[in-house]
Structure formats: structure tokens, C-alpha cells
PyMOL Python script that loads the backbone (N, CA, C, O; Angstrom):
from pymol import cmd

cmd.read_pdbstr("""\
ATOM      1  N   UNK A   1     -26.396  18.710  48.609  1.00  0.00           N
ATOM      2  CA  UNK A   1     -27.268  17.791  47.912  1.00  0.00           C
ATOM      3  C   UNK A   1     -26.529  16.480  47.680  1.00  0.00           C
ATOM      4  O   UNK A   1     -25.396  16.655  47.232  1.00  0.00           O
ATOM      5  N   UNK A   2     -26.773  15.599  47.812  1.00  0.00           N
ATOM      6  CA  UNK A   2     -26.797  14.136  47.945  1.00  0.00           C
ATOM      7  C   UNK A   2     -26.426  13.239  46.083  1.00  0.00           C
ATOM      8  O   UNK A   2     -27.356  12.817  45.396  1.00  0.00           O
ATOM      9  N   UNK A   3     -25.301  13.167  45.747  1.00  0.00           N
ATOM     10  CA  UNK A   3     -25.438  13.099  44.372  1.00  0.00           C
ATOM     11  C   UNK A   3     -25.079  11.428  44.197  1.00  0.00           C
ATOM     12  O   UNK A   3     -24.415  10.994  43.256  1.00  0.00           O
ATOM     13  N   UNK A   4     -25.431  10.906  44.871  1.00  0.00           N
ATOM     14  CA  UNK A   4     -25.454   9.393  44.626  1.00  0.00           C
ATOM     15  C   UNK A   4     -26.810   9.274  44.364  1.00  0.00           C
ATOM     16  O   UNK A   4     -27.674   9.585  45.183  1.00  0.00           O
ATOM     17  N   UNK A   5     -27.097   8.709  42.927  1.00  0.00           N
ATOM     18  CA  UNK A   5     -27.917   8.578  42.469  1.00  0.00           C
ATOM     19  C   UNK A   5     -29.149   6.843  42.365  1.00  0.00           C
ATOM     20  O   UNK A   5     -30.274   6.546  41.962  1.00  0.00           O
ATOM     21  N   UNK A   6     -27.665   6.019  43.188  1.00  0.00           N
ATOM     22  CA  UNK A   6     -27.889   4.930  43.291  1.00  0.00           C
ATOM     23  C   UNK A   6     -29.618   4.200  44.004  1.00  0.00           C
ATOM     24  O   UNK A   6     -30.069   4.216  45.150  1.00  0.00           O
ATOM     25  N   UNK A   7     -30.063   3.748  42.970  1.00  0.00           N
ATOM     26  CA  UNK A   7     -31.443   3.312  43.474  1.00  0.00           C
ATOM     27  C   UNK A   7     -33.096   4.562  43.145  1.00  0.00           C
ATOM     28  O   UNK A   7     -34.235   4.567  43.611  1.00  0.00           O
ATOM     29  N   UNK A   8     -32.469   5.315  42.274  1.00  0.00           N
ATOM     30  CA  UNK A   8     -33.294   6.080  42.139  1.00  0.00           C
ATOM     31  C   UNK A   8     -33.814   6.189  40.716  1.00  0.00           C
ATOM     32  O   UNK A   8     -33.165   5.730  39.776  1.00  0.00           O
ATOM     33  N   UNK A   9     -35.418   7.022  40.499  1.00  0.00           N
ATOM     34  CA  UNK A   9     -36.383   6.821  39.121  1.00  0.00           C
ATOM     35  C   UNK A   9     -35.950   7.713  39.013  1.00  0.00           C
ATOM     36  O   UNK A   9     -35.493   8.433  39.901  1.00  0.00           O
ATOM     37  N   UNK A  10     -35.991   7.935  37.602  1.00  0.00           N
ATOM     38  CA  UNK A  10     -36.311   8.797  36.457  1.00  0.00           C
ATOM     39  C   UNK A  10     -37.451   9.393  36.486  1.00  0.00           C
ATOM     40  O   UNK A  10     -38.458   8.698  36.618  1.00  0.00           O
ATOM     41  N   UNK A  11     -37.570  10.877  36.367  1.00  0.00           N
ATOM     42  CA  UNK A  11     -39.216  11.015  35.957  1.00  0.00           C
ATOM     43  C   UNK A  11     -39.927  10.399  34.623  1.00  0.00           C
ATOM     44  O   UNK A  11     -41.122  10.241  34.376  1.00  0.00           O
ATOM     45  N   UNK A  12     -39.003  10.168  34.011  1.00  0.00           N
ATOM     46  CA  UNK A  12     -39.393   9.795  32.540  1.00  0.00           C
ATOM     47  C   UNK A  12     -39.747   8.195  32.555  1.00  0.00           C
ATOM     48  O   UNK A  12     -40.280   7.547  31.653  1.00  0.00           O
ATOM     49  N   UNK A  13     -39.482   7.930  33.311  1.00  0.00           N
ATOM     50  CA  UNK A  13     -39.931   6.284  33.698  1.00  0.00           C
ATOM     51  C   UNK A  13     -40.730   5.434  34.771  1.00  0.00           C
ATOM     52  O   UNK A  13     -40.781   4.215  34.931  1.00  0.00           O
ATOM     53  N   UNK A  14     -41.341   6.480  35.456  1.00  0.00           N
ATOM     54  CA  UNK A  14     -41.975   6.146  36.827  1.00  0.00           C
ATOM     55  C   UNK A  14     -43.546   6.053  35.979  1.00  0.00           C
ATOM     56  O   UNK A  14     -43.721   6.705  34.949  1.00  0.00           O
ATOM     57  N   UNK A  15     -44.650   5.146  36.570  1.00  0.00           N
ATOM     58  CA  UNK A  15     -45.380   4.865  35.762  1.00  0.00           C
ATOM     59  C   UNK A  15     -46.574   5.791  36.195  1.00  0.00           C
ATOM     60  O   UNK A  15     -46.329   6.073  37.368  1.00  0.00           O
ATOM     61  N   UNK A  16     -47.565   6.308  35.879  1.00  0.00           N
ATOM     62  CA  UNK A  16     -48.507   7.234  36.118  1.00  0.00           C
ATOM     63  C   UNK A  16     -49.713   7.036  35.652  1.00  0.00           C
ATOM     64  O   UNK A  16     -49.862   6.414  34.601  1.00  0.00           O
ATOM     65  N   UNK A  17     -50.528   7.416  36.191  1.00  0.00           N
ATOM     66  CA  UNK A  17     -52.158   7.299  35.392  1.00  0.00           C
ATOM     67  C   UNK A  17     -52.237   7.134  33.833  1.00  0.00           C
ATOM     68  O   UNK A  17     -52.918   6.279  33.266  1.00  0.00           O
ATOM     69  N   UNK A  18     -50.996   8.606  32.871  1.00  0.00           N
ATOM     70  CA  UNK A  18     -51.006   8.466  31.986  1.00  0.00           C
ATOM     71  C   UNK A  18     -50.446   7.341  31.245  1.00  0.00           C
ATOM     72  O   UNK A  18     -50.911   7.113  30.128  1.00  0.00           O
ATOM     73  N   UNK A  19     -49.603   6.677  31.662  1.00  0.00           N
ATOM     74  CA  UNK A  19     -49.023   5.365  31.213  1.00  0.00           C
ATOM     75  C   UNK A  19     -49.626   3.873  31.220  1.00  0.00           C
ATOM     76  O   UNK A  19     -49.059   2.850  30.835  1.00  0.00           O
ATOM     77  N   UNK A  20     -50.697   3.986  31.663  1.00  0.00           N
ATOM     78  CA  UNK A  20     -51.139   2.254  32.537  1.00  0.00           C
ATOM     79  C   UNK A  20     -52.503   2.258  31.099  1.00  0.00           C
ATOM     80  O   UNK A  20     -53.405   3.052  30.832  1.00  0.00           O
ATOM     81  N   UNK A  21     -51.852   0.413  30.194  1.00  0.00           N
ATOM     82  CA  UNK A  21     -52.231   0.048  29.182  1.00  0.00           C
ATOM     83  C   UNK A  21     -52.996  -1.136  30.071  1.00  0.00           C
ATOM     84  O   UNK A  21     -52.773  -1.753  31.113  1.00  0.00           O
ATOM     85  N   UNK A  22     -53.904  -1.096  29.171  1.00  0.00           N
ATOM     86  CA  UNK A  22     -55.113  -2.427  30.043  1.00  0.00           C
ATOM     87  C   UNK A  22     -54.784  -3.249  28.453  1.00  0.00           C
ATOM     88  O   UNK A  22     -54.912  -2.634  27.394  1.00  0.00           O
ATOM     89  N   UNK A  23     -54.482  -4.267  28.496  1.00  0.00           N
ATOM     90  CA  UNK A  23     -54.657  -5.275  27.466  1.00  0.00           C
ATOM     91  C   UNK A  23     -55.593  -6.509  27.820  1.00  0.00           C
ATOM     92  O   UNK A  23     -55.401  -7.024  28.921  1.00  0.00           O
ATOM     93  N   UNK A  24     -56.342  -6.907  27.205  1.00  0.00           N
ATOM     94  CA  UNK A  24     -57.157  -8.043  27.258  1.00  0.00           C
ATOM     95  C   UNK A  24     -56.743  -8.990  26.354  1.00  0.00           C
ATOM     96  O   UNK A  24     -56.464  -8.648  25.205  1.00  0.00           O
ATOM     97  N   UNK A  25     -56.645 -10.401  26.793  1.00  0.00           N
ATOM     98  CA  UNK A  25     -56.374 -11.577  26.142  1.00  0.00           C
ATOM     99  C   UNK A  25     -57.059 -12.763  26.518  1.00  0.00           C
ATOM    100  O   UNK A  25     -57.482 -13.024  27.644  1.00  0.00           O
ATOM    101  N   UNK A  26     -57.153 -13.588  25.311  1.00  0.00           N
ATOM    102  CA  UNK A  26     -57.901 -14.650  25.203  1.00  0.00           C
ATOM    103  C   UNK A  26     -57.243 -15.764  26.172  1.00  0.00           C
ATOM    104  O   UNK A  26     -56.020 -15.622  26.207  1.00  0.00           O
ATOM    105  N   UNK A  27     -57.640 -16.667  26.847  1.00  0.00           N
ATOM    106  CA  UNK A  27     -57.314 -17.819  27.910  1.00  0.00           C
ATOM    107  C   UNK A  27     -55.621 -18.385  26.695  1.00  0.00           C
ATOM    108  O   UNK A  27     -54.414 -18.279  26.915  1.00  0.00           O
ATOM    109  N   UNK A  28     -56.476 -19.007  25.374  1.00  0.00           N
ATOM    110  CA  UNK A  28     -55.286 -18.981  24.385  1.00  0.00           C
ATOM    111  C   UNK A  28     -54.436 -18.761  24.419  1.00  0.00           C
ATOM    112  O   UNK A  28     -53.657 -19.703  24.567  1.00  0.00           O
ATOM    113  N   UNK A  29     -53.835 -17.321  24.310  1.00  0.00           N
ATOM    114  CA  UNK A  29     -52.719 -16.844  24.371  1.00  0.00           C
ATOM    115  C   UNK A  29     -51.943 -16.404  25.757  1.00  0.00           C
ATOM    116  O   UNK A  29     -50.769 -16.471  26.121  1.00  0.00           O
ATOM    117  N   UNK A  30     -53.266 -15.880  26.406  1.00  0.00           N
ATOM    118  CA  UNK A  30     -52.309 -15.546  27.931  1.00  0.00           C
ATOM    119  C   UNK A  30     -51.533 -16.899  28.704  1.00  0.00           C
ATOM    120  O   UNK A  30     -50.641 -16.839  29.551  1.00  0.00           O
ATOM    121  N   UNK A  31     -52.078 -17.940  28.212  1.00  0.00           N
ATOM    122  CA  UNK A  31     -51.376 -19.312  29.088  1.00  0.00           C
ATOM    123  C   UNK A  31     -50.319 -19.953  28.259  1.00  0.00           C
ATOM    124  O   UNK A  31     -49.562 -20.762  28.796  1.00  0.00           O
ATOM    125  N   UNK A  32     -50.193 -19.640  26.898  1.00  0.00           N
ATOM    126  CA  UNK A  32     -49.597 -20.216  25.904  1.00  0.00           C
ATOM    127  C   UNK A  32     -48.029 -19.150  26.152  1.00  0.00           C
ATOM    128  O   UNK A  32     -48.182 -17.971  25.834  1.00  0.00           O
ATOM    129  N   UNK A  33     -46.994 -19.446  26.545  1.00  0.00           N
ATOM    130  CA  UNK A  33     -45.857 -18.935  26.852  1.00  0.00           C
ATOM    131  C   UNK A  33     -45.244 -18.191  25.856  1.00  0.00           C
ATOM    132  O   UNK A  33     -44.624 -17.149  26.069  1.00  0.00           O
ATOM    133  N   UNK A  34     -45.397 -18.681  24.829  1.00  0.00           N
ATOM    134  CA  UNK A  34     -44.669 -18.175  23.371  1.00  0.00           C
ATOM    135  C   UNK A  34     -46.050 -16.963  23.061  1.00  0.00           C
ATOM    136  O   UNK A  34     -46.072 -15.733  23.026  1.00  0.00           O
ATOM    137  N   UNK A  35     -46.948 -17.869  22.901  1.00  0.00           N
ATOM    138  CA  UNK A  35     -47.781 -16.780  22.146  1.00  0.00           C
ATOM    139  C   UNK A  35     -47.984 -15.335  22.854  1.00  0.00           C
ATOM    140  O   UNK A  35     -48.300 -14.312  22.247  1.00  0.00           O
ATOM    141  N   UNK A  36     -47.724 -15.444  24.365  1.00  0.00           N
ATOM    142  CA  UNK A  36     -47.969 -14.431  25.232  1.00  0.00           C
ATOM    143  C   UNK A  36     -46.686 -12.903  24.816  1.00  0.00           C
ATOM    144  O   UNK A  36     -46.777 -11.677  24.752  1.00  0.00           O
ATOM    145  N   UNK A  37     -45.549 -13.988  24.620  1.00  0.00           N
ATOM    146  CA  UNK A  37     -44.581 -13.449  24.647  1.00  0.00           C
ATOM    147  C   UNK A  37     -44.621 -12.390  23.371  1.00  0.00           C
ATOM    148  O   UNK A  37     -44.246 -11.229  23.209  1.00  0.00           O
ATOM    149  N   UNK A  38     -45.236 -13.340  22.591  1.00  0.00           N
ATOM    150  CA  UNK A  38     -44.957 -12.721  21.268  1.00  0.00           C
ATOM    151  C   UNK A  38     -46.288 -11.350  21.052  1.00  0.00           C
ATOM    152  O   UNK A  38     -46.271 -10.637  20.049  1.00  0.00           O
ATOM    153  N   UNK A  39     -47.128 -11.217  21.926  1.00  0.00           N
ATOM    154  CA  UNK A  39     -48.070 -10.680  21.764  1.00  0.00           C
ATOM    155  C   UNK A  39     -47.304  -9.413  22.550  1.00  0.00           C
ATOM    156  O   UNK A  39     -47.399  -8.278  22.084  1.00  0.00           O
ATOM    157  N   UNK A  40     -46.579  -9.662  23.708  1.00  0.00           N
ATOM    158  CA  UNK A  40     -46.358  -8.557  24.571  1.00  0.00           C
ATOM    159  C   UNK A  40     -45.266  -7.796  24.006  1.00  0.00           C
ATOM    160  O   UNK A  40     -45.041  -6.620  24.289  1.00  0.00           O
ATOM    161  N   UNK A  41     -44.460  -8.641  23.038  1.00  0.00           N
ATOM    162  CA  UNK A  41     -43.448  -7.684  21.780  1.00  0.00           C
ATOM    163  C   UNK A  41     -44.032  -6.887  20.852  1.00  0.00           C
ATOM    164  O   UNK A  41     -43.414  -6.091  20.146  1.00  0.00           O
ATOM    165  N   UNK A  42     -45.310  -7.092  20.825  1.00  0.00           N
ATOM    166  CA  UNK A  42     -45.642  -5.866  19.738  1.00  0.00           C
ATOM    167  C   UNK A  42     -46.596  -5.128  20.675  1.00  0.00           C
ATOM    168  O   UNK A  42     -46.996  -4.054  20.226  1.00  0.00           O
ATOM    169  N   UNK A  43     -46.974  -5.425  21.696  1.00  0.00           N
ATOM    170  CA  UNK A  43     -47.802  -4.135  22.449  1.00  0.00           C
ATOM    171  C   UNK A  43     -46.411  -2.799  22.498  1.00  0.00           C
ATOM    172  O   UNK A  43     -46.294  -1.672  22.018  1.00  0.00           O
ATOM    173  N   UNK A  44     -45.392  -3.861  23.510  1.00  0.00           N
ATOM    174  CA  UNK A  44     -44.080  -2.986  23.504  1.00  0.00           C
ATOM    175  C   UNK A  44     -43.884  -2.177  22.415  1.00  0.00           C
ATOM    176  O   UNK A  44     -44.261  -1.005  22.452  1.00  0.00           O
ATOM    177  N   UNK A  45     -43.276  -2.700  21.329  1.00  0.00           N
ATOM    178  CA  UNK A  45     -42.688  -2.653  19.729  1.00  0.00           C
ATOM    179  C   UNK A  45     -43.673  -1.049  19.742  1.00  0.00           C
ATOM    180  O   UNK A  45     -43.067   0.015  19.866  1.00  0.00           O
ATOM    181  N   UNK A  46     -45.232  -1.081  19.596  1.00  0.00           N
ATOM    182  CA  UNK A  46     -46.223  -0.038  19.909  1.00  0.00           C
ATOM    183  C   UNK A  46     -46.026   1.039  20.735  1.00  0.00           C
ATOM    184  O   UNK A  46     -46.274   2.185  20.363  1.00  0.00           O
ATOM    185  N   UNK A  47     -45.623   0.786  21.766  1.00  0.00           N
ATOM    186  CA  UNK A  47     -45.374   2.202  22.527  1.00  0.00           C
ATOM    187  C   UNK A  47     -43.853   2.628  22.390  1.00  0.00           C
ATOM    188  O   UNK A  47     -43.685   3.823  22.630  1.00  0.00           O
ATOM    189  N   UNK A  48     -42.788   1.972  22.082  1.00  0.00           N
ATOM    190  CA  UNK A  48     -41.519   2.513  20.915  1.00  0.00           C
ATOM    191  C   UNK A  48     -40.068   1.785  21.792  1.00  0.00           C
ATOM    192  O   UNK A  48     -38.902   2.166  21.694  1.00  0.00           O
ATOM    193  N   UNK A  49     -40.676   0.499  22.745  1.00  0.00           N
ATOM    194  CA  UNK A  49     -39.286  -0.263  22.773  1.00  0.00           C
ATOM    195  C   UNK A  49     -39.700  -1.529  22.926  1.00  0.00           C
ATOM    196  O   UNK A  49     -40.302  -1.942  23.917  1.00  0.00           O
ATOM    197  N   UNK A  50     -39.289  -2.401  21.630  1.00  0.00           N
ATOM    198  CA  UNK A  50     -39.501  -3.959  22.124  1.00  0.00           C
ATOM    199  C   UNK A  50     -39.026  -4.537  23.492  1.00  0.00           C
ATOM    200  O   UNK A  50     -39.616  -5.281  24.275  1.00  0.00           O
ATOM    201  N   UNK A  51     -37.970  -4.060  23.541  1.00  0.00           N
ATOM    202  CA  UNK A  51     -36.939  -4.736  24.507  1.00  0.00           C
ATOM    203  C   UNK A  51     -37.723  -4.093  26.345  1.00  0.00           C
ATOM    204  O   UNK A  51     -37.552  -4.692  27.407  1.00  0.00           O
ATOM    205  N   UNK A  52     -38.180  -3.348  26.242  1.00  0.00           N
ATOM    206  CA  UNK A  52     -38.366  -2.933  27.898  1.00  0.00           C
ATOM    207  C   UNK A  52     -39.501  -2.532  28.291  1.00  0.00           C
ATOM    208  O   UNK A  52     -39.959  -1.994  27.283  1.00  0.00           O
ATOM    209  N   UNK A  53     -40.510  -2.412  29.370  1.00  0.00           N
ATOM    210  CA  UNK A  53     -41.624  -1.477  29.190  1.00  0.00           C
ATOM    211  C   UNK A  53     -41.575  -0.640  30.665  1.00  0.00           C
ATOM    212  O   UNK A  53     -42.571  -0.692  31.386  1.00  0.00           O
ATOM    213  N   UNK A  54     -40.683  -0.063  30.982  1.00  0.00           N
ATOM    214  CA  UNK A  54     -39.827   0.611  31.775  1.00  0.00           C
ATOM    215  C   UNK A  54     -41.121   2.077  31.554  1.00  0.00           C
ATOM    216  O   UNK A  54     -41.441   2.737  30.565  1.00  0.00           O
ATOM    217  N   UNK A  55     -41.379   2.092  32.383  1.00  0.00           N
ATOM    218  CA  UNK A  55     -42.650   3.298  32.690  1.00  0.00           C
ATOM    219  C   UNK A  55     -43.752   3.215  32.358  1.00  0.00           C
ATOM    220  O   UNK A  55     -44.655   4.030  32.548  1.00  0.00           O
ATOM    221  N   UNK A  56     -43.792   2.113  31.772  1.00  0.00           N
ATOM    222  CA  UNK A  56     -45.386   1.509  31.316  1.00  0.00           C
ATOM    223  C   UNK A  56     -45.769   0.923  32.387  1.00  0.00           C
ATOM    224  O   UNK A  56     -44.931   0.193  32.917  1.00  0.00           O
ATOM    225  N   UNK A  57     -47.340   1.067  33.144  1.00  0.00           N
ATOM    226  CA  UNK A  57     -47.804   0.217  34.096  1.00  0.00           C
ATOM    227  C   UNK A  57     -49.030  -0.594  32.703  1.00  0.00           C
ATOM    228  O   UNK A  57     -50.080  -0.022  32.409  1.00  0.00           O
ATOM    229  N   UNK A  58     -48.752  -1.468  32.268  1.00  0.00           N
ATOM    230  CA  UNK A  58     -48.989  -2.924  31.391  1.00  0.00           C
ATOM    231  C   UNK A  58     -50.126  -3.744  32.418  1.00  0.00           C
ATOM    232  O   UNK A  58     -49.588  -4.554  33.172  1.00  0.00           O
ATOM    233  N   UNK A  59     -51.144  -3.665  32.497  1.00  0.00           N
ATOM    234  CA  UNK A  59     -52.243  -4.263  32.900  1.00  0.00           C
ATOM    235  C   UNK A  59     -53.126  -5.648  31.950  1.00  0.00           C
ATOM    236  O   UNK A  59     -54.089  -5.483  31.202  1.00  0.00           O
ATOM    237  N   UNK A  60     -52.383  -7.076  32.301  1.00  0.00           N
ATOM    238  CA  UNK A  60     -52.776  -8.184  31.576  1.00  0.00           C
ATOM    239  C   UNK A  60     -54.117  -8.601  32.108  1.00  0.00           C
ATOM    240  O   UNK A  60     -54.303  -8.996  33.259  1.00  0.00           O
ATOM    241  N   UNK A  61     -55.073  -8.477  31.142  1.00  0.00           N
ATOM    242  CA  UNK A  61     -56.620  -8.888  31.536  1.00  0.00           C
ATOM    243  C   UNK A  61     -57.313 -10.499  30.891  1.00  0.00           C
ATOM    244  O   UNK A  61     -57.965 -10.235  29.881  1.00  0.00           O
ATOM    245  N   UNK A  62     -57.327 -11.321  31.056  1.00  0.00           N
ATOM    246  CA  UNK A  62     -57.820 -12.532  30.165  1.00  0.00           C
ATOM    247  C   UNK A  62     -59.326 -12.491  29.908  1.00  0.00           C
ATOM    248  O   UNK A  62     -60.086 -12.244  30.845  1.00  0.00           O
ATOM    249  N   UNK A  63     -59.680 -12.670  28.961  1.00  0.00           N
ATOM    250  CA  UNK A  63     -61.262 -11.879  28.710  1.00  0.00           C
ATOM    251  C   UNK A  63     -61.664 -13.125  28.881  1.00  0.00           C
ATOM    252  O   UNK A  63     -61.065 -14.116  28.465  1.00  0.00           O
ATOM    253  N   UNK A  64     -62.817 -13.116  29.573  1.00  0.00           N
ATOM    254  CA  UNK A  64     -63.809 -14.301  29.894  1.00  0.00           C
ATOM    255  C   UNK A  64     -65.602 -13.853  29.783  1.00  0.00           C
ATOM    256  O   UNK A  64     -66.516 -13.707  30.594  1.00  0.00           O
ATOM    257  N   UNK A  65     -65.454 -13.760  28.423  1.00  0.00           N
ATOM    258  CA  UNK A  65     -66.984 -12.978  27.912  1.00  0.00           C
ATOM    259  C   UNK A  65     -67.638 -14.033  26.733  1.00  0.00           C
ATOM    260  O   UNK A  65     -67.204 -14.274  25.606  1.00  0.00           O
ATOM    261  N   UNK A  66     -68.794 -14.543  27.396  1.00  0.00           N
ATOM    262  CA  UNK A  66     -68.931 -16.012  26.604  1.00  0.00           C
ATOM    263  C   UNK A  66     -70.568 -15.780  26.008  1.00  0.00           C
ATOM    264  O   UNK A  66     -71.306 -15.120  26.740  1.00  0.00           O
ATOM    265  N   UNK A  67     -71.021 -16.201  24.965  1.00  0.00           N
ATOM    266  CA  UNK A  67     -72.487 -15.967  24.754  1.00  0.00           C
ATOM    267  C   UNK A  67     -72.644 -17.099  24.474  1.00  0.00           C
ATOM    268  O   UNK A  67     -71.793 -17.665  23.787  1.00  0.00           O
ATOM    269  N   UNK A  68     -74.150 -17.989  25.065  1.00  0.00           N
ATOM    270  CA  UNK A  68     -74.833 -19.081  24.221  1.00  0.00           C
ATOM    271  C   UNK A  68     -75.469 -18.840  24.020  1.00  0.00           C
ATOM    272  O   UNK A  68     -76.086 -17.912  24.542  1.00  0.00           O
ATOM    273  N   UNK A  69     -76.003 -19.901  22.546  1.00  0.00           N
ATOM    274  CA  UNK A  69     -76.921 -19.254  21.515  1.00  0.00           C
ATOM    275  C   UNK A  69     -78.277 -20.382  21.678  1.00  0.00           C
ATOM    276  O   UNK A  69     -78.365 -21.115  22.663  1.00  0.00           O
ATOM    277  N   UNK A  70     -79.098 -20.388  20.772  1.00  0.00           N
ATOM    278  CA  UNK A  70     -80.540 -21.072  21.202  1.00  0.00           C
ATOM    279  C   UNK A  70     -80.329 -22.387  21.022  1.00  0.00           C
ATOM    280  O   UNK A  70     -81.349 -23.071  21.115  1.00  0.00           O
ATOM    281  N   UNK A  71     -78.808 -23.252  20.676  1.00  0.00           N
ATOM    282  CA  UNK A  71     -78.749 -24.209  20.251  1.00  0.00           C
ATOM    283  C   UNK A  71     -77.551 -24.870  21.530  1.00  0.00           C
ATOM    284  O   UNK A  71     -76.673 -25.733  21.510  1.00  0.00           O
ATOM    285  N   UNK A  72     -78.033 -24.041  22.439  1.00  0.00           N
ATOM    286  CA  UNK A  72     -76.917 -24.050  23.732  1.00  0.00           C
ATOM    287  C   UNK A  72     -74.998 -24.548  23.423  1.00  0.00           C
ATOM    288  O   UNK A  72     -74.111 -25.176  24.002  1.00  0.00           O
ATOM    289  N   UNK A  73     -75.217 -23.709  22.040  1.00  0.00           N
ATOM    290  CA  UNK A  73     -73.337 -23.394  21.525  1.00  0.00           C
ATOM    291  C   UNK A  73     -72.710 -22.871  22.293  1.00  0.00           C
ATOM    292  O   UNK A  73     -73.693 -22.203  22.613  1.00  0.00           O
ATOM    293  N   UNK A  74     -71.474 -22.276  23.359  1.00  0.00           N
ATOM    294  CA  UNK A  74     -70.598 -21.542  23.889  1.00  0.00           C
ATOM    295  C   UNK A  74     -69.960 -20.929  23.204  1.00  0.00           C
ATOM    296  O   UNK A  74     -69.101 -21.605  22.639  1.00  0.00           O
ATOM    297  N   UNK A  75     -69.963 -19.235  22.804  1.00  0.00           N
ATOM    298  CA  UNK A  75     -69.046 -18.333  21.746  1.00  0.00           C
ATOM    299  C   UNK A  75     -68.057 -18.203  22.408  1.00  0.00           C
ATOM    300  O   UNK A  75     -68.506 -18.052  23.544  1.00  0.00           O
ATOM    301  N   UNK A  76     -66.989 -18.158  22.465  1.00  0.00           N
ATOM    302  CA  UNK A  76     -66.120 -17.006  22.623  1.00  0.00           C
ATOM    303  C   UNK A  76     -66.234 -15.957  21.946  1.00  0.00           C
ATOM    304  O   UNK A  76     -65.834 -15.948  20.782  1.00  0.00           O
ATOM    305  N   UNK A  77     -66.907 -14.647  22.625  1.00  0.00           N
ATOM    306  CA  UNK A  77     -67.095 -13.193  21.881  1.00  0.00           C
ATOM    307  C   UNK A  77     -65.672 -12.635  21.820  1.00  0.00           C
ATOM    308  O   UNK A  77     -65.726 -11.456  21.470  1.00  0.00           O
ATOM    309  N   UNK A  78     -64.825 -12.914  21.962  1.00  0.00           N
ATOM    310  CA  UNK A  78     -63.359 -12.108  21.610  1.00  0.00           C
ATOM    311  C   UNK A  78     -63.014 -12.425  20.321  1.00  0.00           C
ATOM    312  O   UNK A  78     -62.851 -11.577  19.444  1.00  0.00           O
ATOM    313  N   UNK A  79     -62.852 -14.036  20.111  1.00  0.00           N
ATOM    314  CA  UNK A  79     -62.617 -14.777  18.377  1.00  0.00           C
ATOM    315  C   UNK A  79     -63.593 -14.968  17.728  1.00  0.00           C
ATOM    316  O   UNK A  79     -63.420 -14.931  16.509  1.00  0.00           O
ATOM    317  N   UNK A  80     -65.446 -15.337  18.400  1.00  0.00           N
ATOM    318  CA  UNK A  80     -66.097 -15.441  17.700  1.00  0.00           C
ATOM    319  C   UNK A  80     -65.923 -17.132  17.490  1.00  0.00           C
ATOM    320  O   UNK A  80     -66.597 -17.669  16.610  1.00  0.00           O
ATOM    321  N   UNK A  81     -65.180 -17.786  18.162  1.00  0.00           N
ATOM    322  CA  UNK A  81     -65.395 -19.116  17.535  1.00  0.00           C
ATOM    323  C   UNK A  81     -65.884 -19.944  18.636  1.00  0.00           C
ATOM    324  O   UNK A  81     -65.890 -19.391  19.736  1.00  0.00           O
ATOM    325  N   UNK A  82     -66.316 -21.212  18.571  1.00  0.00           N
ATOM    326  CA  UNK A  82     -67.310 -21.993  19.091  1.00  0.00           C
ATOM    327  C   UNK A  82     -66.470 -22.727  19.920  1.00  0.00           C
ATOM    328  O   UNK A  82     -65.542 -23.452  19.562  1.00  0.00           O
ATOM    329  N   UNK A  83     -66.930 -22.447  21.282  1.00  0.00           N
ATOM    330  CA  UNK A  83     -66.075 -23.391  22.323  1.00  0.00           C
ATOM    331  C   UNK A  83     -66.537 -24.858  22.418  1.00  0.00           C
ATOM    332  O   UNK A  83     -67.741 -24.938  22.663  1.00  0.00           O
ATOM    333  N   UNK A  84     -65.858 -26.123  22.280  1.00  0.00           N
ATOM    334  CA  UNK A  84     -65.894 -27.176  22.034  1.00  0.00           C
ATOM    335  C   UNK A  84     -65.428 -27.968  23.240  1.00  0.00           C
ATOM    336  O   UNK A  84     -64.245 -27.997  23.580  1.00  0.00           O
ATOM    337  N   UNK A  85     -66.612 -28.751  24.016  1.00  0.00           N
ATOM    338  CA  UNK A  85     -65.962 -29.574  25.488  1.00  0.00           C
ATOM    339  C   UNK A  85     -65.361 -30.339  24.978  1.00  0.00           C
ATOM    340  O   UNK A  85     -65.557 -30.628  23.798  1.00  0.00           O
ATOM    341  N   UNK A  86     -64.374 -30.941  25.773  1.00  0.00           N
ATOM    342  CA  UNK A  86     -63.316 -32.632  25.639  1.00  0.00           C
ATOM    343  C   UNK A  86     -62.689 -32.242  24.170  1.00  0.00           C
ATOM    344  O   UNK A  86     -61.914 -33.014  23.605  1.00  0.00           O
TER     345      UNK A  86
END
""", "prot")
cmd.dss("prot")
cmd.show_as("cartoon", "prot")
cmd.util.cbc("prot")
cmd.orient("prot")
């Protein structure tokens, strides 16, 4: 048996059906560098390591789900707040 281990997974870290997190985010934060960052430290922080997400398959979604109302307003249904042109 072959005991160079060099280049090889862990079972405990290879990512699987059971592992793969779908997160959805607002245009806001997914483009905003800091805020992204800081959002993806506590998804991490959540599944029990800030620092790595080493067997997590982490699926970033930007939600683009918009309602207008009879006064032809643009919602953003994620915040609920009123999208504003220029």
C-alpha cells in the first residue's frame, strides 16, 4: 500500500450532497467586499470554523426577487425596502 499521502482528501472534508449550503444575498452585500466577507464569517462561524469552509460545498445565490406595487414602486422582497432610480 502506497503511504504517501501527498495530494489526497480526507473523508471528513470532501464535500457531499449532505454538506452543500445555498445562501442567498442581496446585490448589497454580495458586491460590497467587506460586507460579503463579513457575512461569509458568520455563515462559517455557524457551521463551527470561521477560518475555513473545507468540506462545505457554500453555494452564493444573489436574490433578484422584486415586486411593484399599484403606484409602480420597485420592492426589494428580501429587505422590503423601496428601490430608488439615480
Amino acid at each position: 500500500m502506497d503511504t504517501d499521502l501527498k495530494g489526497s482528501v480526507s473523508i471528513g472534508t470532501w464535500p457531499t450532497s449532505e454538506r452543500t449550503i445555498r445562501v442567498s444575498l442581496p446585490g448589497k452585500i454580495a458586491y460590497d467586499l467587506n460586507a460579503f466577507q463579513k457575512a461569509q464569517a458568520t455563515i462559517l462561524d455557524r457551521l463551527g470554523c470561521t477560518a475555513c469552509c473545507s468540506g462545505w460545498d457554500i453555494r452564493f445565490d444573489i436574490v433578484r426577487d422584486f415586486a411593484v406595487d399599484e403606484n409602480l414602486n420597485v420592492h426589494d422582497r428580501v429587505s422590503g425596502g423601496v428601490i430608488i432610480d439615480g
